[in-house]
MARKEMAR-699577 format. One record per residue: residue in three letters; x, y, z of N, C-alpha, C in turn. Coordinates in steps of 0.05 Angstrom, whole numbers, plus 5000, padded with zeros to 4 digits. Example, Ala and Ser with C-alpha at 12.3 -4.5 7.8 and 13.67 -1.06 7.14 Angstrom:
BEGIN
ALA526448865156524649105156526449345156 SER525749555142527349795143525850015157 
END
This chain:
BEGIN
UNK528246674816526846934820528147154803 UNK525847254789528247564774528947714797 UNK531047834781532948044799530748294786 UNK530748414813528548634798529748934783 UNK532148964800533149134783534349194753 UNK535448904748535848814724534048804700 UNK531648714717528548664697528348944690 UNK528449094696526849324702529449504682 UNK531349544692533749744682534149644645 UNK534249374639535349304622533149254599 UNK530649214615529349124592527648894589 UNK528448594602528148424609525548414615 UNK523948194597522148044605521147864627 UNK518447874639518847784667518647454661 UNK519347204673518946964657516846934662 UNK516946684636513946674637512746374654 UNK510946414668510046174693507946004679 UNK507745944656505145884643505645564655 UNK507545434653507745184660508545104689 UNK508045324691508945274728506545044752 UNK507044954772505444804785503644954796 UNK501144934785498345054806497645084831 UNK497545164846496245234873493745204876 UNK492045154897490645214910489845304937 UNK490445544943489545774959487645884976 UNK487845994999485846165008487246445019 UNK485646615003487646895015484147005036 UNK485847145059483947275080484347615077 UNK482347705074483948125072481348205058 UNK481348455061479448695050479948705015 UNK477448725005476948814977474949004968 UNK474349044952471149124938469649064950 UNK467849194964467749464970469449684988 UNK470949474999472649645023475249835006 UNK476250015021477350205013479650175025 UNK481950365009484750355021486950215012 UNK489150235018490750075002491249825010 UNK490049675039490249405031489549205016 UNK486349375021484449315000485049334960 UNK486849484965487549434936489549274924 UNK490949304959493648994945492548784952 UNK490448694967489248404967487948334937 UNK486048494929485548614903487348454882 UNK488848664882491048584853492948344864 UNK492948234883494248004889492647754890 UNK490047824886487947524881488347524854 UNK487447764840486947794809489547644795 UNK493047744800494647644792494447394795 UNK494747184816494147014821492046784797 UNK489246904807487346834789488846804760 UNK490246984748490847014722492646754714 UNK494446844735496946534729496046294730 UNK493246214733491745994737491145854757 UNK491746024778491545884806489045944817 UNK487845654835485245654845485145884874 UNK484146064878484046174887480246274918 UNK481046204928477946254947479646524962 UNK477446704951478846994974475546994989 UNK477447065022475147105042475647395045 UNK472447585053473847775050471447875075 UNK470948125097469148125107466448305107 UNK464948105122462548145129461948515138 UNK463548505158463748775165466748785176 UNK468149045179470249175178470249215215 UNK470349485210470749575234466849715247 UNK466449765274464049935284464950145271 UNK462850315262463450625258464450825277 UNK464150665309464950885322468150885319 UNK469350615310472550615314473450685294 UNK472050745273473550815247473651165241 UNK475951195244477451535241475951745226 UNK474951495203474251665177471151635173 UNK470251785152467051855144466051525144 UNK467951285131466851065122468650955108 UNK468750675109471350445099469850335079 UNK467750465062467450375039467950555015 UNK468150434990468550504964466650554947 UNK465950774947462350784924463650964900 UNK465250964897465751084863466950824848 UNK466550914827467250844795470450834794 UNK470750584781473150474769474950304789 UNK474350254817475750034830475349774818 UNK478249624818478349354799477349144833 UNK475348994816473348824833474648514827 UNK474148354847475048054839472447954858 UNK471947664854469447524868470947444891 UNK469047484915470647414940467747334965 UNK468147204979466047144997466047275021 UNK464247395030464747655049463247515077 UNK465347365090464347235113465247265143 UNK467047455141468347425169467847785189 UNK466947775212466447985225468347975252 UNK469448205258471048205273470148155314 UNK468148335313466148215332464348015339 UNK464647845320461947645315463847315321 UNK464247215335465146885329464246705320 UNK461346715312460546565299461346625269 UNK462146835265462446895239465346815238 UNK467446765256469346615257469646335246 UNK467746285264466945875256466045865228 UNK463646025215462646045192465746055172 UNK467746225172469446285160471745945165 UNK471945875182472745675181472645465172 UNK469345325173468645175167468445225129 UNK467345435124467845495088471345475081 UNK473245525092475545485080477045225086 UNK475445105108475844745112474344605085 UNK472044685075470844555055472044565025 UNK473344865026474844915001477244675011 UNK478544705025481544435025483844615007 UNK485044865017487044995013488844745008 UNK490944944992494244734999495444965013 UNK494345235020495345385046493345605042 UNK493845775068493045965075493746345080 UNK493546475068494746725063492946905077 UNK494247055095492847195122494147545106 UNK492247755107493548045114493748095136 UNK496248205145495948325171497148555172 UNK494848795190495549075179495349275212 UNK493549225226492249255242491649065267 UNK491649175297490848945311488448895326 UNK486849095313483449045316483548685310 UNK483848695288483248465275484648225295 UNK485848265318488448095330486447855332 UNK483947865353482547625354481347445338 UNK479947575317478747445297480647295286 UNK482747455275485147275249486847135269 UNK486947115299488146915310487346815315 UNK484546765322482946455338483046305308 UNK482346475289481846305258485146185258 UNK486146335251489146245245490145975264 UNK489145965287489945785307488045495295 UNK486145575289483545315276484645265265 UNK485945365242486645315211488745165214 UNK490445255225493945115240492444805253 UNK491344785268490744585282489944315264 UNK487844445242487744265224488744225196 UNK491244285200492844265178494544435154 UNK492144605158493244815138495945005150 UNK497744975122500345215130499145485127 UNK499245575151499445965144501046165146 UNK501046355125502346545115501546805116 UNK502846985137502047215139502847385121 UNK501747515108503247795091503148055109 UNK505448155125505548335151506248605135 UNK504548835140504148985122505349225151 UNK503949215173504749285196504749115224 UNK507349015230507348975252505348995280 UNK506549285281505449545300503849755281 UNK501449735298500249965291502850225290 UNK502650455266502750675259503350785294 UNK500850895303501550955326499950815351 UNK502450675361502050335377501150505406 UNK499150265414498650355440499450115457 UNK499550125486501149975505499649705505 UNK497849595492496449315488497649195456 UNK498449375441498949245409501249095417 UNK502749005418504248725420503448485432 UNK501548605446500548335458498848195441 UNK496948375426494648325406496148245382 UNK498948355371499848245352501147975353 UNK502647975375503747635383501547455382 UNK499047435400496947305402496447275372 UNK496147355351495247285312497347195306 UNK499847275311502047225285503946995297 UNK503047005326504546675332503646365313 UNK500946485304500246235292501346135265 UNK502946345257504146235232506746205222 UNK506245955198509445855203511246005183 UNK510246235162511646315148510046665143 UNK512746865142512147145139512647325120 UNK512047435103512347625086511247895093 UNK514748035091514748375100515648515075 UNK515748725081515948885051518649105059 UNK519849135076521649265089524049195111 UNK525549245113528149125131526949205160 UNK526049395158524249565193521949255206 UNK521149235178518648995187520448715197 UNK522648665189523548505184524348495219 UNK525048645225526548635261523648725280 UNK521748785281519948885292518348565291 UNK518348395277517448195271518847925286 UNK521947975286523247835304523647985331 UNK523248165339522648275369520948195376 UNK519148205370515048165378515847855382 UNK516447675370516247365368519047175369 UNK520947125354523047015358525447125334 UNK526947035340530147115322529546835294 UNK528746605308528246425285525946425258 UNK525146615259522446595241523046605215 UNK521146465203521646455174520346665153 UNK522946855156520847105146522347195106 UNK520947245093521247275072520947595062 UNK522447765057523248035043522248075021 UNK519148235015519148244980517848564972 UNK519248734968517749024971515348994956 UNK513249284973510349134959511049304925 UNK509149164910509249144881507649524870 UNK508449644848507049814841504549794837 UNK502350014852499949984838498550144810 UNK497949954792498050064763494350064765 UNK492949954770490649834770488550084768 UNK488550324759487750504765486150594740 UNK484250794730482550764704483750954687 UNK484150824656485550944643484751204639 UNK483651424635482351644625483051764600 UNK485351704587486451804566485452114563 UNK485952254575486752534582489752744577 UNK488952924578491853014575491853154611 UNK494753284618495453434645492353714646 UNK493153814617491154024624488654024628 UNK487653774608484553694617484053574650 UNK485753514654485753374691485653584703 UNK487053784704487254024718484254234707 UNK483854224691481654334686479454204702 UNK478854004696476753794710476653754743 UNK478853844751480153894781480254154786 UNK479154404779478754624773482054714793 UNK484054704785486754704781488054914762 UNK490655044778491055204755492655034728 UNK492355144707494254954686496855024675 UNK496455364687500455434686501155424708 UNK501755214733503155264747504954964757 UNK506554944755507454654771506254604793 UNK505654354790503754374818505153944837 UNK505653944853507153774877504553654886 UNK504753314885503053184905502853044922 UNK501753104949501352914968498552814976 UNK498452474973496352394971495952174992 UNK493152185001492552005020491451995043 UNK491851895064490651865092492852085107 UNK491252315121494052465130493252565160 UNK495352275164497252215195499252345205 UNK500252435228502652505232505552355228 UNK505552175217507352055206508152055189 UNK507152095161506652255137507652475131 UNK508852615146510352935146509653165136 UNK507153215133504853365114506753635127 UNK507253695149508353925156511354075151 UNK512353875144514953915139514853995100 UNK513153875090512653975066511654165057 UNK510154305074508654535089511354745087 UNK512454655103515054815112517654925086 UNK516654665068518554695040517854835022 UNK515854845024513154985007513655405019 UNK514055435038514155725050516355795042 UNK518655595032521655615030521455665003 UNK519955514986520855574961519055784957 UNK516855864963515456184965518056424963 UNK519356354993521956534995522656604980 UNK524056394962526156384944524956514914 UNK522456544913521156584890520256414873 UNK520556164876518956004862516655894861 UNK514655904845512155954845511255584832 UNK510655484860510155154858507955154870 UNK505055034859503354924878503054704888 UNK501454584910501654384933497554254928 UNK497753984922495353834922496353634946 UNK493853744964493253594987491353394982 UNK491353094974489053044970488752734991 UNK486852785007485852595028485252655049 UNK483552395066482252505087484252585112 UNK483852695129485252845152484352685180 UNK485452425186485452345213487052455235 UNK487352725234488052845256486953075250 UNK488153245265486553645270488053825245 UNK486453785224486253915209486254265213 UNK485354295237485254645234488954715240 UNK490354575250492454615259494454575234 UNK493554425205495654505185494254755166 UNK491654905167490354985157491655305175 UNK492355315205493555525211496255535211 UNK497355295202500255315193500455435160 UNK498455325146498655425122498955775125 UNK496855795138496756145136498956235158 UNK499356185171502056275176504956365162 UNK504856065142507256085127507056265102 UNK504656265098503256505078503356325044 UNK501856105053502555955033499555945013 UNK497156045031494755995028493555964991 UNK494356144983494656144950495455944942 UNK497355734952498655604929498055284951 UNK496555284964495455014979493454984967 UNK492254754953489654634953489554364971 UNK486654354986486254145002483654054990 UNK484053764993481453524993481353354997 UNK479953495035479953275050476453195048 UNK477452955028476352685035477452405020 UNK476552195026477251955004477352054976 UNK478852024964479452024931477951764918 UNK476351694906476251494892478451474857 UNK477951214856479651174833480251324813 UNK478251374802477651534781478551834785 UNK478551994809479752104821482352064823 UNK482651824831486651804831488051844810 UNK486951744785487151854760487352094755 UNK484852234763486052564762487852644767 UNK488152624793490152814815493752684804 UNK493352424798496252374790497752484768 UNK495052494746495952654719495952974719 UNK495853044735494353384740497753364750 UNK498353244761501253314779503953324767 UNK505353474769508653444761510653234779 UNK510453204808511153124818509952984849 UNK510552784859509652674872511052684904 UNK510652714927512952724949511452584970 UNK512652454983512352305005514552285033 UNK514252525035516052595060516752475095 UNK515552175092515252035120516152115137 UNK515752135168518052125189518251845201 UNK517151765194515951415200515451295188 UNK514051065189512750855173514450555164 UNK512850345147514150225136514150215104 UNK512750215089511950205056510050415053 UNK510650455030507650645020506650574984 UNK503750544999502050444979501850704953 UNK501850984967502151134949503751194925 UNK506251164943509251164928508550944899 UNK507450774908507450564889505450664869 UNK503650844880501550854860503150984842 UNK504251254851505151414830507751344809 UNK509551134828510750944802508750854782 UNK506650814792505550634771503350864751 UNK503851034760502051304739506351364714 UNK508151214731510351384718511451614728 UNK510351694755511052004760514652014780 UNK515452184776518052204793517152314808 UNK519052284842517552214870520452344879 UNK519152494900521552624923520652434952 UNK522052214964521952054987523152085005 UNK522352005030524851935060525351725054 UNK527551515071527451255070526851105070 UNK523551265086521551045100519350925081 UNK520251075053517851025032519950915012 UNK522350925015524450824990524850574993 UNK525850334973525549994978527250004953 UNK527149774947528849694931527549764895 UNK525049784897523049784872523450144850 UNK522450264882523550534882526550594868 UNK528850464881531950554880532250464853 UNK531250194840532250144809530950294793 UNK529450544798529150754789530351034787 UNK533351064783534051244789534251474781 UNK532651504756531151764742528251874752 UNK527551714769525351854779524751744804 UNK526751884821526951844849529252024859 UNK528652104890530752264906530352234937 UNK531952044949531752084984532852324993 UNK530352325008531652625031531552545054 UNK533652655075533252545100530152645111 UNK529352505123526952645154526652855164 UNK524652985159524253205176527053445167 UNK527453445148529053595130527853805112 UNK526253965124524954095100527554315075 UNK528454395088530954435073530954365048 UNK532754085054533553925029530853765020 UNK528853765029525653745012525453914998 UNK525654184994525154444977527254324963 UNK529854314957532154314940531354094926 UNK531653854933530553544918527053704902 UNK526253794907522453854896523654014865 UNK525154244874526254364854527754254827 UNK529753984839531053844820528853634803 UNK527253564813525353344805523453424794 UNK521953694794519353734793519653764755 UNK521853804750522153874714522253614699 UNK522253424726522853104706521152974695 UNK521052914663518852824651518052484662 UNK515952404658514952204667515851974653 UNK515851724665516251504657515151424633 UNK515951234612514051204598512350904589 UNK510550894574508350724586509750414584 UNK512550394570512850084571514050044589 UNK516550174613517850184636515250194660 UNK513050324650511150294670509949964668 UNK509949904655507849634638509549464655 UNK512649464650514849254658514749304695 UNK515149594694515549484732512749374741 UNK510849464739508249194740508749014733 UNK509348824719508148534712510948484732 UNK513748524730515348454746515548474774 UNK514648634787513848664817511748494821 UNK509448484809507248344815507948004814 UNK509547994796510347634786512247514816 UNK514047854825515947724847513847674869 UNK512447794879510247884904508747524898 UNK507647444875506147284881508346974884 UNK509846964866511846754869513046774898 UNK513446904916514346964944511546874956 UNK508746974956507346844967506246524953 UNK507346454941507146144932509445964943 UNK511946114953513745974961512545784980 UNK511245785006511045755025509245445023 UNK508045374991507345054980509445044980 UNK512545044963514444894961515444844977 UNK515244915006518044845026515944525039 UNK517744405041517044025049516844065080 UNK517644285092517544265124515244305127 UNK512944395113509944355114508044205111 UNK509344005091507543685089505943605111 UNK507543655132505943555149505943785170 UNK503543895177503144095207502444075226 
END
């Protein structure tokens, strides 16, 4: 396996797998049309896959969630420039027959294993009665555990998570947090595998300059301007950045703030914190889904990127903006190992520290961006480790037989 910091710091080419032993696969998870970042790392983890020559059947579903359970406007993707792969859209979370249907199509393909997302425990029934079929008749499965526990767990999510993830014999987490939350829920013996998730580069080139983005974003174009992007949860620390943002007002420095994503909680309550702190001038908000082409914008329009967690385990974001090249102000809860062998364009701050968030924003926000062959390299090398970790799980012989 490359050492990633090595690949990455020195220069180093990722090896090359051209002669490596083929697979044949079934990955289970959200794609095209679905939205979000799982959907984009199932995405770029079929596509890689596909590329290295491996047979690949992605199941992907029928339908998602009822609209009444979903937070947001809609869990689909209708703009321009999401990277699409062919996938069979068969499985419904309410439906069992659409269970059996999904079964019986990935019995007929004849995996040499099975690759489950698990993010959420809506899904607990569906991906465990399947998972339990699949186990029964042979197939090894492999969860890629993205979250444990729901974000914010209610007094049934362990039960719903044990019930899916008992069924499999091998785990991939992306964090040391996932890594014990994984052996609490289930046992101290599990065969769990460590691989931080990979940068997302996958995004549409625009060949633009900062000022045409900001123009096009009707943005100012003399002002530094700080981004936080995404789904905004209370976990996420949108307020505490809020709080850094009034501080460096104080102090006189004149920084603006891109809010960009939808608001699953009460929005009027950071909208009267804004005006409170008297920040209103130098906040822009847009709350809704960003599409791609959009992410493009907002990343290049930006000087700097921050992800201030008080929680969590990975962030899909963080990754994006490695992969635009941008330097990033983080908590711990968004920093990994991918992040740290970057040490020109990165800064942990403790939690809920708005403080030392203003001071770290200040040091970072002047730092020029990565450039496009360090961007090129931490892609192909994160992506090569992510899929070789989910291939491990053919080589081990304790699976020959299940």
């Amino acid at each position: 396996m490359v050492e990633l910091s090595v690949a990455i710091q020195a220069g180093a080419r990722p090896p090359d797998y051209s002669g490596a032993l083929l697979v044949k696969l079934t990955i289970i998870g959200p794609v095209f049309p679905y939205r979000g970042g799982i959907a984009h790392f199932t995405t770029l983890l079929t596509r890689n896959l596909r590329e290295q020559g491996h047979d690949v059947q992605m199941v992907s579903f029928k339908k998602q969630y009822p609209q009444w359970l979903f937070p947001g406007k809609s869990d689909k993707d209708t703009g321009s420039g999401r990277v699409k792969v062919s996938a069979e859209y068969l499985l419904s979370p309410l439906n069992p027959f659409s269970w059996l249907r999904t079964f019986s199509a990935i019995k007929a393909f004849g995996p040499e294993m099975v690759v489950i997302q698990w993010w959420v425990t809506f899904w607990a029934p569906a991906l465990g009665f399947l998972a339990k079929w699949l186990r029964r008749a042979g197939f090894p499965i492999e969860f890629i555990v993205h979250n444990t526990i729901p974000h914010e767990p209610r007094f049934f999510d362990p039960m719903l998570a044990r019930f899916a993830l008992k069924q499999g014999h091998q785990f991939i987490v992306m964090n040391n947090n996932e890594v014990q939350q994984l052996q609490d829920l289930l046992a101290a013996n599990l065969d769990i595998t460590q691989c931080p998730l990979p940068v997302f580069s996958a995004f549409p080139d625009l060949n633009i300059t900062q000022q045409e983005a900001r123009e096009e974003l009707l943005l100012p174009v003399d002002k530094r301007l700080i981004l936080f992007f995404g789904i905004i949860r209370p976990y996420k620390g949108l307020r505490d950045l809020l709080t850094a943002m009034g501080t460096l007002k104080e102090q006189g420095h004149d920084l603006g703030l891109i809010v960009a994503g939808e608001f699953w909680e009460d929005k009027d309550c950071y909208l009267n914190y804004i005006k409170a702190l008297d920040i209103s001038d130098r906040v822009w908000i847009v709350d809704r889904y960003i599409t791609d082409r959009e992410t493009s914008l907002y990343f290049k329009a930006a000087n700097l990127f921050v992800a201030p967690y008080i929680d969590g385990t990975q962030s899909a974001t963080v990754k994006t903006a490695l992969g635009f090249g941008m330097p990033v102000v983080v908590t711990r809860f968004a920093a990994d190992k991918i992040v740290k062998s970057l040490p020109e364009l990165y800064r942990i701050v403790p939690e809920a520290d708005p403080v030392c968030l203003a001071e770290s924003i200040l040091e970072m926000i002047e730092k020029p961006a990565a450039s496009s062959e360090t961007i090129n390299r931490i892609n192909e090398t994160t992506w090569l480790r992510m899929t070789e970790t989910v291939l491990s799980l053919k080589k081990k012989s304790d699976f020959k037989q299940v």
